[in-house]
N, C-alpha and C positions, 0 to 999 in steps of 0.2 A: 508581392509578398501576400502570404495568406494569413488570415483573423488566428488561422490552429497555430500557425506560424512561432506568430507575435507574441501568443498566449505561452507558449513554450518558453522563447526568449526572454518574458519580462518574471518569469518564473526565477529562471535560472542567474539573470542577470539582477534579481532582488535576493535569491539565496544565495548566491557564489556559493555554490554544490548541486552536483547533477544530481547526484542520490536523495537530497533534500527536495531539489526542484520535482526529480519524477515523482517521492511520495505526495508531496504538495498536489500534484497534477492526477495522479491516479492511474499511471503509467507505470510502464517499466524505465529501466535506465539509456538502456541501448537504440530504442528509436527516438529515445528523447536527443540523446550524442549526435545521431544521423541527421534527426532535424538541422539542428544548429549547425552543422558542419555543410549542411547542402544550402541552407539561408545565407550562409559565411561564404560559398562558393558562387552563389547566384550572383551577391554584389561585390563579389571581387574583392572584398577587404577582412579582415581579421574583427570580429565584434567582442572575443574573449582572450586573456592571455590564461592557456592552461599549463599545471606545473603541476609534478606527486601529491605538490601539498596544499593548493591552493587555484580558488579562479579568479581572474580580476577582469575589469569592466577595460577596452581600451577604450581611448577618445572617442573615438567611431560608436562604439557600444552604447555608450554613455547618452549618448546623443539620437539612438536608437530607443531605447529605454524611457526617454520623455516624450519621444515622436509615439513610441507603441503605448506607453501609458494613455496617452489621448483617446489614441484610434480608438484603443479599447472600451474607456467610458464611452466615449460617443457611440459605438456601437453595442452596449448595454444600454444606453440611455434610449435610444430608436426603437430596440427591441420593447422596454418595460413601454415607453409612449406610444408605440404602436398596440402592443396589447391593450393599454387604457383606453385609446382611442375605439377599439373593437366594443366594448361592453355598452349592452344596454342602454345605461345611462350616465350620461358624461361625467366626469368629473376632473377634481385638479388636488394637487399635491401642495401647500402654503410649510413652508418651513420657516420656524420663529424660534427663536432662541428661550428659552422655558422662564419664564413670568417677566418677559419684558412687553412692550406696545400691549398692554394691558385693555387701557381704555379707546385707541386708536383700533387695536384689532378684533375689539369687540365693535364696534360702528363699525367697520370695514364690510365684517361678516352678516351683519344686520341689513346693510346697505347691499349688499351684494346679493345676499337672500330673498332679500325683494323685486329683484331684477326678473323680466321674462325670461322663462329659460334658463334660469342661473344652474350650474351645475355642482355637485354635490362637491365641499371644499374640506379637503381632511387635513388635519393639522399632523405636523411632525416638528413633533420640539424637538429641539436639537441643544448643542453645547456649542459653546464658540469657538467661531473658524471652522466650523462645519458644512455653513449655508454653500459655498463655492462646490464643494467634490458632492455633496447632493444632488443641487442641480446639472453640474456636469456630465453624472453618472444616470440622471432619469429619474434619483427617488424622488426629486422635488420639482416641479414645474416653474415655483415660483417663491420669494423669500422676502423676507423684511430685513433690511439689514441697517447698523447703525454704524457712523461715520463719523470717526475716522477710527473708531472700534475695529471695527468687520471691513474686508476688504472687498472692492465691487470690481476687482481686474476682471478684464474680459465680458463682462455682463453688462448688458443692458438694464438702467435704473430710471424713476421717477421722484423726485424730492416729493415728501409728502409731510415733511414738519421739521424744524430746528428747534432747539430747547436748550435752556440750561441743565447746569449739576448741579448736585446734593450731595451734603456729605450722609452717608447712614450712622446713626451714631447710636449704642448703649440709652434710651431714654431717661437713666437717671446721673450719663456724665452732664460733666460740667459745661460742656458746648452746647448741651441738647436744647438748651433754651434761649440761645441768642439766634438772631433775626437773622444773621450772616454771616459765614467764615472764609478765608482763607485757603489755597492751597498748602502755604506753609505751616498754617496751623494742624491742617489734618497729619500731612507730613512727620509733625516735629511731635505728637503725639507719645508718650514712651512705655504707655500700658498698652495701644491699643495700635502695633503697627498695619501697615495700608496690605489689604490682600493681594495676596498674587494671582495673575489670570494667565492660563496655556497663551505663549503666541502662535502662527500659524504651524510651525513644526510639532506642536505638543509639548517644547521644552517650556521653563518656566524663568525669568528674568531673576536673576540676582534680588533677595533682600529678607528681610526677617519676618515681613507677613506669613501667613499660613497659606499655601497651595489650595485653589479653591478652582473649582469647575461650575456650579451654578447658583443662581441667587437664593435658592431654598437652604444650601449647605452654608454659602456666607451667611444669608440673616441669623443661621441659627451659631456659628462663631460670635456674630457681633451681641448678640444677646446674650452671651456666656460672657461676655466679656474680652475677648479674643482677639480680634482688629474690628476694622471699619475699613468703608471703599466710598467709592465717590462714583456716582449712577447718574444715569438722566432723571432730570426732574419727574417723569412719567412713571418710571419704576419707585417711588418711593407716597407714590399716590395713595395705597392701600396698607401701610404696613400694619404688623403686628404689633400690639400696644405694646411689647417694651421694646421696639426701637422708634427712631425720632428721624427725622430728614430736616437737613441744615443747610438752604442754598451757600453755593461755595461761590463766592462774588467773581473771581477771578480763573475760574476753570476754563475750559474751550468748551465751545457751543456743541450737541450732536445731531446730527443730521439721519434722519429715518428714513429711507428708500423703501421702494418697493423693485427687486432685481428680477430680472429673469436672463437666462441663455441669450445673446442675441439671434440666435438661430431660429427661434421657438415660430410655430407659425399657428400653434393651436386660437381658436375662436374663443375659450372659455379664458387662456389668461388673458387674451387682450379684452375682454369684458371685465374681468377683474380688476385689471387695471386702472379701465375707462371710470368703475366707482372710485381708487380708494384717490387718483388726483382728482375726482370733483371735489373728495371729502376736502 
């Protein structure tokens, strides 16, 4: 099978329509048809059902579509890494979730700056359940991720801190000043229901919080008044004077990695590495 191939197929096989997939591609319709019909012929089996009205994925297809999903990243990710590897002067890709590992990725970056040779390290904030298809795809070499938050399938990780939670709370409610809470207390809450986070598909779990994507947009709900969430103890180190952080006695502990591809063989991340487990 060929990379033009694949790129055809995952077109077509994510629009179910040829006319959609060639304008998507930049194609016409007609070698796009032939494509698939000679990839369909090479391996002997049917990869689409086509009808007047409709294309659908067979089993075969289906199965094809998360095999060429891969290929694909991995061969974007070789391409961007191999350009980065050509330039001048080295450098690495650090993706972090936007105002989390505050004080840890500051010492990381300090610590790593002082290294011989350290290579120029660019951050890319990201939103949650991002860190994985980054790195997959090449934009990121390497990631901080939190556990059992963020997911480390497939990746290579190094534990680099456990901590507790906090609840973020309104600093002038009524919890803001006791020593320690409850998860059922934040919970049971009826002015200030618990925020909602994308899971890995982008949907969002059942419940009455408000739909929120990063800690800038919640702080600024919970300061309205709005809900409240429950963070590692590490994000609530800095807040804004009108919210408060209220360890929550009975939450699950979070566990901070540091992930990369297991694949990766660059010298700069395993240097980066080698700092943030001394840290």
């Amino acid at each position: 099978m060929e990379i033009r191939e694949l790129r055809y197929f995952v077109a077509v096989a994510e629009e179910l329509h040829f006319g959609k997939a060639a304008q998507r591609l930049g194609i016409a319709q007609p070698p796009l048809s032939r494509t698939i019909s000679q990839l369909e012929r090479r391996l002997g089996i049917a990869l689409l059902e086509r009808t007047s009205r409709k294309v659908t994925l067979t089993e075969a297809g289906a199965v094809l579509l998360n095999e060429a999903r891969a290929i694909l990243s991995a061969v974007t990710a070789a391409e961007r890494r191999t350009q980065r590897a050509a330039t001048t002067h080295p450098s690495l890709v650090l993706a972090v979730k936007s105002g989390t590992a505050g004080e840890l990725l500051t010492k990381l970056l300090d610590a790593y700056a002082a290294e011989p040779g350290a290579a120029t390290v660019d951050l890319l904030l990201c939103e949650a359940h991002q860190h994985q298809q980054l790195l997959q795809d090449g934009q990121a070499d390497v990631a901080l991720l939190h556990l059992p938050f963020d997911s480390a399938a497939g990746l290579d990780t190094e534990t680099l801190r456990t901590e507790g939670q906090v609840a973020i709370l309104p600093a002038s409610h009524s919890l803001a000043g006791r020593s320690q809470v409850r998860m059922a207390d934040v919970a049971s809450l009826p002015t200030l229901p618990v925020a909602r986070w994308p899971g890995p598909g982008g949907s969002y779990p059942e419940g009455l919080g408000p739909e929120v994507r990063n800690l800038t947009q919640v702080f600024q709900l919970i300061a309205l008044g709005r809900t409240t969430v429950v963070l590692p103890e590490s994000a609530g180190g800095d807040l804004r004077r009108d919210l408060a952080a209220v360890p929550v006695l009975d939450a699950p502990p979070v566990t901070t990695v540091i992930a990369w591809p297991p694949h990766s063989r660059l010298r700069t991340v395993a240097d980066l590495i080698r700092v943030a487990t001394r840290l």
